[in-house]
TIVO-2410 file (N, C-alpha, C; in nm, 3 decimals):
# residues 154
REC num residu      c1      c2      c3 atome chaine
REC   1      X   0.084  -0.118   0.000     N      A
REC   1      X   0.000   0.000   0.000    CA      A
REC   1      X   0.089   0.124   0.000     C      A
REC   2      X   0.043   0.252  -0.060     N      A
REC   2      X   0.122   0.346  -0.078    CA      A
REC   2      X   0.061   0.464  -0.005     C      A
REC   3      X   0.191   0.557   0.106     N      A
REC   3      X   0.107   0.646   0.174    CA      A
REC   3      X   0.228   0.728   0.170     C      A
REC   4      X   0.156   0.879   0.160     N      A
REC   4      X   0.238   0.964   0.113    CA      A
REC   4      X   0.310   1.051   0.257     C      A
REC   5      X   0.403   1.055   0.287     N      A
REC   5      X   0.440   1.090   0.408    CA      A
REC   5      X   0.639   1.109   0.366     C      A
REC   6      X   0.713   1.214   0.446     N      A
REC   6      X   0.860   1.214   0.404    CA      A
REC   6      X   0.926   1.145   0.493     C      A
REC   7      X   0.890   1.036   0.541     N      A
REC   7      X   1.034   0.964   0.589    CA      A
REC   7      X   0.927   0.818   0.688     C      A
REC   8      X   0.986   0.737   0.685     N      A
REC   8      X   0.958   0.599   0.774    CA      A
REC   8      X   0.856   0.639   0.879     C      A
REC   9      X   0.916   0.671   0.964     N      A
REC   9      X   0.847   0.679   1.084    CA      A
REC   9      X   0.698   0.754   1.068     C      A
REC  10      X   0.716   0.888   0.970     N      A
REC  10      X   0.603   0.944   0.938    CA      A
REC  10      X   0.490   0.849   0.915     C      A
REC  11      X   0.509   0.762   0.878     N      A
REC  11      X   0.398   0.706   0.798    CA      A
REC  11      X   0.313   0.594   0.901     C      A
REC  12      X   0.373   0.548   0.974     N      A
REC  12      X   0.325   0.451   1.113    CA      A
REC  12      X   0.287   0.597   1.177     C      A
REC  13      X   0.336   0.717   1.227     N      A
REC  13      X   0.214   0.840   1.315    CA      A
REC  13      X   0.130   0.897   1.204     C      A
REC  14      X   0.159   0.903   1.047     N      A
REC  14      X   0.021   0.915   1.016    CA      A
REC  14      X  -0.117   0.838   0.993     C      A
REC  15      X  -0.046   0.676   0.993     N      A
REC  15      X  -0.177   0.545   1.045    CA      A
REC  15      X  -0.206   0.576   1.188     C      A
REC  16      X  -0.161   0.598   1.289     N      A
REC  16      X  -0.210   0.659   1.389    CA      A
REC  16      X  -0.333   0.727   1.399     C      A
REC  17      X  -0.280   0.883   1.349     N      A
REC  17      X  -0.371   1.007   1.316    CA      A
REC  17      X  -0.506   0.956   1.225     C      A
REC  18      X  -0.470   0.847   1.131     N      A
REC  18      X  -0.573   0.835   1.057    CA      A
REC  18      X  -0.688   0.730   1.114     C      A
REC  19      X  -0.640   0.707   1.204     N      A
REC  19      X  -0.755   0.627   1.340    CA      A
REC  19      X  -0.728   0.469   1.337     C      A
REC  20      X  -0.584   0.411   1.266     N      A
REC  20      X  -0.517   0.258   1.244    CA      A
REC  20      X  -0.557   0.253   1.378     C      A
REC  21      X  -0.584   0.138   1.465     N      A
REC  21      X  -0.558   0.115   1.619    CA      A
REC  21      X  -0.399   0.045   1.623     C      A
REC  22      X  -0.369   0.142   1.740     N      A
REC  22      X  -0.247   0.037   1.751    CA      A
REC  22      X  -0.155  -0.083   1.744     C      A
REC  23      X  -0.270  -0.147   1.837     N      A
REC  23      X  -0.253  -0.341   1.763    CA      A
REC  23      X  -0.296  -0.360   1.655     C      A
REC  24      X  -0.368  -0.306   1.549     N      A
REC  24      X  -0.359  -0.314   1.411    CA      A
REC  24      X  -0.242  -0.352   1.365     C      A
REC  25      X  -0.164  -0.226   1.368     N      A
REC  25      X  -0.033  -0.174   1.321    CA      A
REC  25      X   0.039  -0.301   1.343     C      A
REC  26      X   0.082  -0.274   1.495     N      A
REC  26      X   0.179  -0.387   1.568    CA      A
REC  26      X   0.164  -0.509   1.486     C      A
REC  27      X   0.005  -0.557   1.484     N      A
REC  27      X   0.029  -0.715   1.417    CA      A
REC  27      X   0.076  -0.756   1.256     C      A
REC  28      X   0.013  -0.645   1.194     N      A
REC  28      X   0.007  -0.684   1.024    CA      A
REC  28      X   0.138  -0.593   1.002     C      A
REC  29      X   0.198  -0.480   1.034     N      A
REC  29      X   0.264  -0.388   0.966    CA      A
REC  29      X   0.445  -0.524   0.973     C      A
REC  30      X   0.510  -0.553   0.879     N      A
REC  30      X   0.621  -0.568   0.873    CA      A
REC  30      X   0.722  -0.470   0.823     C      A
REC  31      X   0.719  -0.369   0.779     N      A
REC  31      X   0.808  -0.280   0.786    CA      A
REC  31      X   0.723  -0.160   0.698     C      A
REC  32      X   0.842  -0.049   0.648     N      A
REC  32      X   0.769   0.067   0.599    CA      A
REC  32      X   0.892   0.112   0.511     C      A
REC  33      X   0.876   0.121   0.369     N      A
REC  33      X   0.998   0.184   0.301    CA      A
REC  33      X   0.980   0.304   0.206     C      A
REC  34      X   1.051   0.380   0.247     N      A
REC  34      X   0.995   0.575   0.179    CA      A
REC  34      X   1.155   0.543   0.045     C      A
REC  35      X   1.122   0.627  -0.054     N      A
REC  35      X   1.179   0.612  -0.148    CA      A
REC  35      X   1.215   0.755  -0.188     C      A
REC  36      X   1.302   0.800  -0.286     N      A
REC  36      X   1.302   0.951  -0.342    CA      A
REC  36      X   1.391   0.903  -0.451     C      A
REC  37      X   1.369   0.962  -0.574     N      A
REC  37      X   1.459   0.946  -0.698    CA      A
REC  37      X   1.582   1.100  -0.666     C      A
REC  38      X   1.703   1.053  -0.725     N      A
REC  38      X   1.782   1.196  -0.726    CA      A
REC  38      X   1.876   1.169  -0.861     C      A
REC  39      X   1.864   1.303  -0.918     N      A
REC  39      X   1.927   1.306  -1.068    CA      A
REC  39      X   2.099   1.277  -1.044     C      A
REC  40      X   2.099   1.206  -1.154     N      A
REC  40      X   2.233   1.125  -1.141    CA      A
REC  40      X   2.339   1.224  -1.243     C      A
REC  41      X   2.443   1.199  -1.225     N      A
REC  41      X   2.539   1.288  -1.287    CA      A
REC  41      X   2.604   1.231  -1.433     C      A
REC  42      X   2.600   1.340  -1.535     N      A
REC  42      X   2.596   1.256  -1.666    CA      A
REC  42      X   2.744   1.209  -1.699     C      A
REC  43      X   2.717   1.146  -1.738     N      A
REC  43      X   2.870   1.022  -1.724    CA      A
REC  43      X   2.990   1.081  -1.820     C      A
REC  44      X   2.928   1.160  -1.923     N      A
REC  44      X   2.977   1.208  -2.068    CA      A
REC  44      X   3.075   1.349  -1.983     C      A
REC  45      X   3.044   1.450  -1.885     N      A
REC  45      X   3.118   1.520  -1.815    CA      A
REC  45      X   3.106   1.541  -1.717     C      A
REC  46      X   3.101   1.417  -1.638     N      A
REC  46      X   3.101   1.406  -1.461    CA      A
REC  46      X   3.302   1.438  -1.450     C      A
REC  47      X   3.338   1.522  -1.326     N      A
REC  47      X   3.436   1.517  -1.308    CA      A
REC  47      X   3.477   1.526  -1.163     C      A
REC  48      X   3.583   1.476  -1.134     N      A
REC  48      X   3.568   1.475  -0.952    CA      A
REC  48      X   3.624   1.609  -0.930     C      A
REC  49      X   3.594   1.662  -0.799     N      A
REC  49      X   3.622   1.732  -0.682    CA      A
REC  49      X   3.639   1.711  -0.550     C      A
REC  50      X   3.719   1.835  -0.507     N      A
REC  50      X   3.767   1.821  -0.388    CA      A
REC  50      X   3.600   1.811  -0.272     C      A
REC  51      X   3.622   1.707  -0.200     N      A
REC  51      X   3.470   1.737  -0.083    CA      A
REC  51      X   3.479   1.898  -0.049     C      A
REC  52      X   3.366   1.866  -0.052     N      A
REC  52      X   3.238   2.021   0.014    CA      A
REC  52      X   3.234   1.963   0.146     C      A
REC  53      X   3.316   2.035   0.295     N      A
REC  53      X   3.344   1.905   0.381    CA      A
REC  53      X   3.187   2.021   0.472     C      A
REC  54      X   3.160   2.151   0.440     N      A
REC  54      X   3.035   2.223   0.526    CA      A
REC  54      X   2.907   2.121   0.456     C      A
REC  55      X   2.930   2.161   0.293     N      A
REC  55      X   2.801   2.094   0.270    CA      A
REC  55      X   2.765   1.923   0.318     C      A
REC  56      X   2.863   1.824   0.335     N      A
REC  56      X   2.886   1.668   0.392    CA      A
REC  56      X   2.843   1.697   0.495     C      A
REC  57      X   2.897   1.813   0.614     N      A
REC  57      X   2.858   1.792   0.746    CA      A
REC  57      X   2.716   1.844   0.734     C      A
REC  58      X   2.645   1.945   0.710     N      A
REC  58      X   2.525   1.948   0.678    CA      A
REC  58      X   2.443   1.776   0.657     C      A
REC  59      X   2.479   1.787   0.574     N      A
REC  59      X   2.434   1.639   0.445    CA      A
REC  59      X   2.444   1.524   0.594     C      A
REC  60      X   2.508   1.473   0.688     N      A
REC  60      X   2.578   1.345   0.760    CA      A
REC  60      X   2.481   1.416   0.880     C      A
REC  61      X   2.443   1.502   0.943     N      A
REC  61      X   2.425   1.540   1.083    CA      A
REC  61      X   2.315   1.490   1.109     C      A
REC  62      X   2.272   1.436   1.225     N      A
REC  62      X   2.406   1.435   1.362    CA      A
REC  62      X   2.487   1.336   1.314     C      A
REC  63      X   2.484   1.250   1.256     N      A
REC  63      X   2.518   1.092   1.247    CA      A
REC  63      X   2.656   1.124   1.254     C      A
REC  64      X   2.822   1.203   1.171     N      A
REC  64      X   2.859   1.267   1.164    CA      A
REC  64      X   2.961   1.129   1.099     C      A
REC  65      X   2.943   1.117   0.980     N      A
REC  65      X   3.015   1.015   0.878    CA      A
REC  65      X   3.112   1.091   0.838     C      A
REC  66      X   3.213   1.000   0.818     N      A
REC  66      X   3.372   1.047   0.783    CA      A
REC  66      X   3.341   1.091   0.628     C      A
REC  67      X   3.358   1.241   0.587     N      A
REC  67      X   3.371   1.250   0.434    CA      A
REC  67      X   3.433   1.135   0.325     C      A
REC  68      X   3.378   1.177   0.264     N      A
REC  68      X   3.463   1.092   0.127    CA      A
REC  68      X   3.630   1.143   0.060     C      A
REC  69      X   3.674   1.086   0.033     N      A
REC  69      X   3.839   1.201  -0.017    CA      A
REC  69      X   3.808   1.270  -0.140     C      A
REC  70      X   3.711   1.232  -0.236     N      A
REC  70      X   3.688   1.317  -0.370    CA      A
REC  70      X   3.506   1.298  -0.351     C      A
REC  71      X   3.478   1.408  -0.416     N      A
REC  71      X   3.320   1.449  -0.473    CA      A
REC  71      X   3.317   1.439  -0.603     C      A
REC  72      X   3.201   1.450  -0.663     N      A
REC  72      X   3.191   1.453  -0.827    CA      A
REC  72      X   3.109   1.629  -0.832     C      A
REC  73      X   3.140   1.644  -0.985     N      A
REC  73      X   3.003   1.745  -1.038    CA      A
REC  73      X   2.997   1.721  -1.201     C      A
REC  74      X   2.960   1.798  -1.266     N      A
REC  74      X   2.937   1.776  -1.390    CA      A
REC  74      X   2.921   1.888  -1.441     C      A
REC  75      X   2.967   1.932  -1.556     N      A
REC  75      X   3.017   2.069  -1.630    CA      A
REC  75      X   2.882   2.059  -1.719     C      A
REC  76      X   2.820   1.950  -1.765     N      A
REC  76      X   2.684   1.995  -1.903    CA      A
REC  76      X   2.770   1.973  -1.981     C      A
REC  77      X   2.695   1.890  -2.096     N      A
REC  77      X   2.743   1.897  -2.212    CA      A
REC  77      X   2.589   1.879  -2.333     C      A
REC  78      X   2.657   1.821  -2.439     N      A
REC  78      X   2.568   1.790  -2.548    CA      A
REC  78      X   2.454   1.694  -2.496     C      A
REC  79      X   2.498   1.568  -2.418     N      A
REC  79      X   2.445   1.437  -2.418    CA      A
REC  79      X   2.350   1.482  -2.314     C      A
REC  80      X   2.382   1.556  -2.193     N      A
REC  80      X   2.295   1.617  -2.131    CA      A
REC  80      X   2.204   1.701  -2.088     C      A
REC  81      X   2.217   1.790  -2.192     N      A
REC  81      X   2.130   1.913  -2.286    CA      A
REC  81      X   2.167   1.982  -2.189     C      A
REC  82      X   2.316   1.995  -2.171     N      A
REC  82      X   2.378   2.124  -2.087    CA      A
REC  82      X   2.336   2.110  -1.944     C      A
REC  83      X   2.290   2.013  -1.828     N      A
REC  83      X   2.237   2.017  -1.744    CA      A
REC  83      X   2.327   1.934  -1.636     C      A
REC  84      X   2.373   1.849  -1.700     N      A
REC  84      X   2.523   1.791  -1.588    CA      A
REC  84      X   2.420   1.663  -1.549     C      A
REC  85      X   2.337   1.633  -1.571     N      A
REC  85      X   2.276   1.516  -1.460    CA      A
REC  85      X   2.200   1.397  -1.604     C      A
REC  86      X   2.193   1.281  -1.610     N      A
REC  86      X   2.148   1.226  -1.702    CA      A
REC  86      X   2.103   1.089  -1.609     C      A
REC  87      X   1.995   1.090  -1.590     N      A
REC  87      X   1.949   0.941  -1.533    CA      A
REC  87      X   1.912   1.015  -1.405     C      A
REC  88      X   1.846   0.882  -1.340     N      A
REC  88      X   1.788   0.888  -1.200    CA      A
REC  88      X   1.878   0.735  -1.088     C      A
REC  89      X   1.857   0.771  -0.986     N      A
REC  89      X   1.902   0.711  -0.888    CA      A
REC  89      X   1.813   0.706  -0.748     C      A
REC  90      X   1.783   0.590  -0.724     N      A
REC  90      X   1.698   0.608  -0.608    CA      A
REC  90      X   1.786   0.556  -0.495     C      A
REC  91      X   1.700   0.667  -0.384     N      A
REC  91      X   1.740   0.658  -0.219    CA      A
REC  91      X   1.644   0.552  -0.140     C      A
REC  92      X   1.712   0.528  -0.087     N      A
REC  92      X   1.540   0.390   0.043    CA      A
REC  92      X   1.600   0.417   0.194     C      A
REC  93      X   1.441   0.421   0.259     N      A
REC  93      X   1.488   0.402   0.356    CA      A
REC  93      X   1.408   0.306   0.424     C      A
REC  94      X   1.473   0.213   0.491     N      A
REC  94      X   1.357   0.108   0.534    CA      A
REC  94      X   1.360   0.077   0.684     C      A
REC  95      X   1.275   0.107   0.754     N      A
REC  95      X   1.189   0.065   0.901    CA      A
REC  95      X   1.174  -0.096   0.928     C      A
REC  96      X   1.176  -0.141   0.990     N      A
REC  96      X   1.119  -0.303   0.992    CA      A
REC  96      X   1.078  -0.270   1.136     C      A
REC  97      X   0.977  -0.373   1.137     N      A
REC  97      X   0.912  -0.363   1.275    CA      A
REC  97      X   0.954  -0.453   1.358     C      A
REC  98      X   1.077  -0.421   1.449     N      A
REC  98      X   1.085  -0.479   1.515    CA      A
REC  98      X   1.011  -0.502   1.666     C      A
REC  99      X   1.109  -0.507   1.770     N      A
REC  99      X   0.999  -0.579   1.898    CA      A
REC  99      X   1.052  -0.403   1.968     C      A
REC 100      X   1.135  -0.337   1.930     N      A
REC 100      X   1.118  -0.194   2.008    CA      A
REC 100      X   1.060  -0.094   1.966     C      A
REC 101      X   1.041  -0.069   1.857     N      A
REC 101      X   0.937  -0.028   1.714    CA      A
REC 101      X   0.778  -0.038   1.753     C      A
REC 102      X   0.773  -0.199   1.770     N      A
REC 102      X   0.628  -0.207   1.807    CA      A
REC 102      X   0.551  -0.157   1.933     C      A
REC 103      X   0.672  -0.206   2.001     N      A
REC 103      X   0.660  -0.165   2.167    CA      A
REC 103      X   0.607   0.026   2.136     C      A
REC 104      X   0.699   0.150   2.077     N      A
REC 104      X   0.680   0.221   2.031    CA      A
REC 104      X   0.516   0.236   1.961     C      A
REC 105      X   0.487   0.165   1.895     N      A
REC 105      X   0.369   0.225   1.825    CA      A
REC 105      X   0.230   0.158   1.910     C      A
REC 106      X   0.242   0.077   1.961     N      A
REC 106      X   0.147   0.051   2.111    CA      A
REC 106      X   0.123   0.179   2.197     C      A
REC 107      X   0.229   0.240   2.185     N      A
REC 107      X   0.261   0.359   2.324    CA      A
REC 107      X   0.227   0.486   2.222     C      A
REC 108      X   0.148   0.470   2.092     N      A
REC 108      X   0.164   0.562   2.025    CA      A
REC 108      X   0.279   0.689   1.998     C      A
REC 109      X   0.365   0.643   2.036     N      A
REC 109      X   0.524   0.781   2.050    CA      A
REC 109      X   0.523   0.847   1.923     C      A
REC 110      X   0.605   0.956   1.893     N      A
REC 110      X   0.659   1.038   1.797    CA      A
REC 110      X   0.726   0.989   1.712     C      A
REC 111      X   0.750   1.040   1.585     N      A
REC 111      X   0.829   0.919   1.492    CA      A
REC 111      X   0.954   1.020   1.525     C      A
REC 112      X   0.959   1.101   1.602     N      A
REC 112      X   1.143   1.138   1.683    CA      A
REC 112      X   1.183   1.001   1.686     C      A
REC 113      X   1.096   0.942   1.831     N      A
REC 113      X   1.116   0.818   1.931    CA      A
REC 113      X   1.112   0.695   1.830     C      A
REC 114      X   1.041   0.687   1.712     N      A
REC 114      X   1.063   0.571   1.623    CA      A
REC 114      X   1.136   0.557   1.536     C      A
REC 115      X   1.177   0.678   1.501     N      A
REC 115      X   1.309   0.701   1.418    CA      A
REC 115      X   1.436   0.643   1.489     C      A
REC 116      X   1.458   0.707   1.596     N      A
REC 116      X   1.580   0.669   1.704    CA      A
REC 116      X   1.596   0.531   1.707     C      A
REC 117      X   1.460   0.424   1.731     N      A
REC 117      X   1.456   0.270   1.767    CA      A
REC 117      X   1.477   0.221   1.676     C      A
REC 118      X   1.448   0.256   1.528     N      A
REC 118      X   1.458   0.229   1.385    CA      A
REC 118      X   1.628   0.222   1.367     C      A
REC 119      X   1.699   0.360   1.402     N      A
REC 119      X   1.857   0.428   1.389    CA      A
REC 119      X   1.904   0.283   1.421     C      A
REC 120      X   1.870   0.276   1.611     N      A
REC 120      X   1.952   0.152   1.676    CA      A
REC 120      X   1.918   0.047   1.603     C      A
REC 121      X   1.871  -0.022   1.543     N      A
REC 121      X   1.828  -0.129   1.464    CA      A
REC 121      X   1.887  -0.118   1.309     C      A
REC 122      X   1.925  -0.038   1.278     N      A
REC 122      X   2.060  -0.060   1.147    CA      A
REC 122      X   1.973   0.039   1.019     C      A
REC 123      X   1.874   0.117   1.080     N      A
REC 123      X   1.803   0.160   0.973    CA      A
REC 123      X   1.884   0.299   0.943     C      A
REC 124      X   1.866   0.298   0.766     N      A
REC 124      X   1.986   0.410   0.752    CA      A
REC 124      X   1.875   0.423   0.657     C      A
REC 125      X   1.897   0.632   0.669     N      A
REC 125      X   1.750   0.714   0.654    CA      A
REC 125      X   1.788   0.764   0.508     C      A
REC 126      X   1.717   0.793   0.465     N      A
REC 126      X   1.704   0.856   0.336    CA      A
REC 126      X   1.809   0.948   0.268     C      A
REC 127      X   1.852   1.003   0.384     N      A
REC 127      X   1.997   1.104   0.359    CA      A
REC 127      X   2.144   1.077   0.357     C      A
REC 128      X   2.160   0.986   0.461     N      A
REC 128      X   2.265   0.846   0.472    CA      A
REC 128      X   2.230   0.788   0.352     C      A
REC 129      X   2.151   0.716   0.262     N      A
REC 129      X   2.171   0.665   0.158    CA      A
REC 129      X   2.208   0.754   0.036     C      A
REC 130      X   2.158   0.905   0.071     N      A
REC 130      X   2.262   0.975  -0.050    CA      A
REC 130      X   2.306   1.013  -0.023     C      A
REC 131      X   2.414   1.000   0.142     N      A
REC 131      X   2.513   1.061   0.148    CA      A
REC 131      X   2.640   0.947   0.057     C      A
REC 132      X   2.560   0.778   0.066     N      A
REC 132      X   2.679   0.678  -0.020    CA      A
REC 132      X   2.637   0.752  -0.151     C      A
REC 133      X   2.587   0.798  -0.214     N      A
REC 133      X   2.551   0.816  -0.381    CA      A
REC 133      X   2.610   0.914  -0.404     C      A
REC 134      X   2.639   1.013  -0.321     N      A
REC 134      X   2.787   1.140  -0.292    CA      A
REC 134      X   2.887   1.096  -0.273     C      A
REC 135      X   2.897   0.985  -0.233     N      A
REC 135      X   3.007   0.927  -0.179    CA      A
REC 135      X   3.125   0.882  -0.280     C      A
REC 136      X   3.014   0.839  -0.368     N      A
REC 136      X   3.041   0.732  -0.475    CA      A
REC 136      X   3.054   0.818  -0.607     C      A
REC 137      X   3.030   0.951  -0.574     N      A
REC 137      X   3.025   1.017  -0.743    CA      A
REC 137      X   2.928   1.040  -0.793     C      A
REC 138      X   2.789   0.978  -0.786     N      A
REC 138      X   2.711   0.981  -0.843    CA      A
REC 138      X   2.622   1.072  -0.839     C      A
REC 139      X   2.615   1.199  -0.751     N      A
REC 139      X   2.496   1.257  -0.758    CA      A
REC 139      X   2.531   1.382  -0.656     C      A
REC 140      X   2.492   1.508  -0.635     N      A
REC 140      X   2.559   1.626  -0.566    CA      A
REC 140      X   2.429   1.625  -0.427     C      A
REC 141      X   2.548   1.686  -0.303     N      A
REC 141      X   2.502   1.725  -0.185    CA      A
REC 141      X   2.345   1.808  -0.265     C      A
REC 142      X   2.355   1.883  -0.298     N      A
REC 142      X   2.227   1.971  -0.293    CA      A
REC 142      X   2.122   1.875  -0.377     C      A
REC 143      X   2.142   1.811  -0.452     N      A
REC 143      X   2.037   1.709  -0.512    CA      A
REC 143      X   1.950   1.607  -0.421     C      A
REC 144      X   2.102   1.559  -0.306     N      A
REC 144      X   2.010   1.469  -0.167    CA      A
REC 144      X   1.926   1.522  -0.101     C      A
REC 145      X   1.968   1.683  -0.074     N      A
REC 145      X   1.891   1.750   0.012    CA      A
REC 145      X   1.790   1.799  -0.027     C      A
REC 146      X   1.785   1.833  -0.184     N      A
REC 146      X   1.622   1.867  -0.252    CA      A
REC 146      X   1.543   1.742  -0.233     C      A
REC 147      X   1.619   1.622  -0.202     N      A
REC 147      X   1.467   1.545  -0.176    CA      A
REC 147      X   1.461   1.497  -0.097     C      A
REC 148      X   1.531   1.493  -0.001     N      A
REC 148      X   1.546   1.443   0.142    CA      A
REC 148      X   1.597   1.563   0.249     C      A
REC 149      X   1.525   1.688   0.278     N      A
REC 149      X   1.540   1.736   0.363    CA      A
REC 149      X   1.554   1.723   0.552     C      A
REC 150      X   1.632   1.783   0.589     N      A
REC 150      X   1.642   1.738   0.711    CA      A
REC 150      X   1.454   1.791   0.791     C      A
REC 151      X   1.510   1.646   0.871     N      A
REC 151      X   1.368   1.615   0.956    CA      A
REC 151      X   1.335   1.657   1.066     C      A
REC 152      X   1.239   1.743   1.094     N      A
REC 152      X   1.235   1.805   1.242    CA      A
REC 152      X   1.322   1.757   1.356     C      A
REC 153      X   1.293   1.645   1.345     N      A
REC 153      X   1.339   1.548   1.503    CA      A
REC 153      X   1.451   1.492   1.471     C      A
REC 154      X   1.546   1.543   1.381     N      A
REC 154      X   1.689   1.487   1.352    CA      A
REC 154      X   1.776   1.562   1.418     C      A
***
């Protein structure tokens, strides 16, 4: 099922709000995965750079991941109708319901508090996954952050 909400946790407090009962949730829900496409960098004049180490720490916080040693960007060319980016790349972030999660959505909590139980449980959020797609060359700090903005409760 598809529910429109920006990040994991959102989406278990907006079944909440939308009158789900709790043990609903708890029993049937096995996890929750939010998605965002981000324009990929065109291959024809992608070129590396030195890290943007303000824009990374922005991009990593709090989590506070060791930069990468090179960044990419892309100058535009022909193949890319002057725009530097050719293709798409998607971000995930995935929730699973575990037994502190559930415990959480019984107690109806904040998706602050379900985000956090999600964190400890190996879940890496939407921004962490393009901070690897920065990591890797493929796609610029300001592209992650047009679609994965930072989250109130981060």
């Amino acid at each position: 099922s598809t529910l429109h909400t920006n990040d994991t946790p959102a989406a278990i407090t907006r079944m909440l709000e939308l009158g789900v009962a709790p043990y609903l949730i708890k029993a049937t829900l096995l996890g929750v995965m939010a998605q965002r496409l981000v324009r990929t960098f065109c291959p024809h004049c992608r070129y590396d750079i030195e890290p943007d180490l303000d824009g990374w720490a922005e991009l990593v916080h709090p989590w506070g991941v060791e930069p990468p040693v090179k960044m990419a960007a892309a100058a535009g060319c022909q193949e890319c109708r002057e725009t530097g980016f050719k293709g798409r790349a998607g971000l995930y972030e995935l929730l699973t319901m575990n037994d502190p999660v559930k415990q959480l959505v019984v107690g109806q909590a904040d998706a602050g508090q379900i985000r956090k139980a999600g964190m400890q449980a190996g879940m890496r959020t939407l921004r962490l996954s393009g901070a690897e797609k920065v990591a890797k060359g493929e796609t610029s700090i300001a592209e992650v952050l047009r679609v994965a903005p930072v989250s109130s409760y981060e």
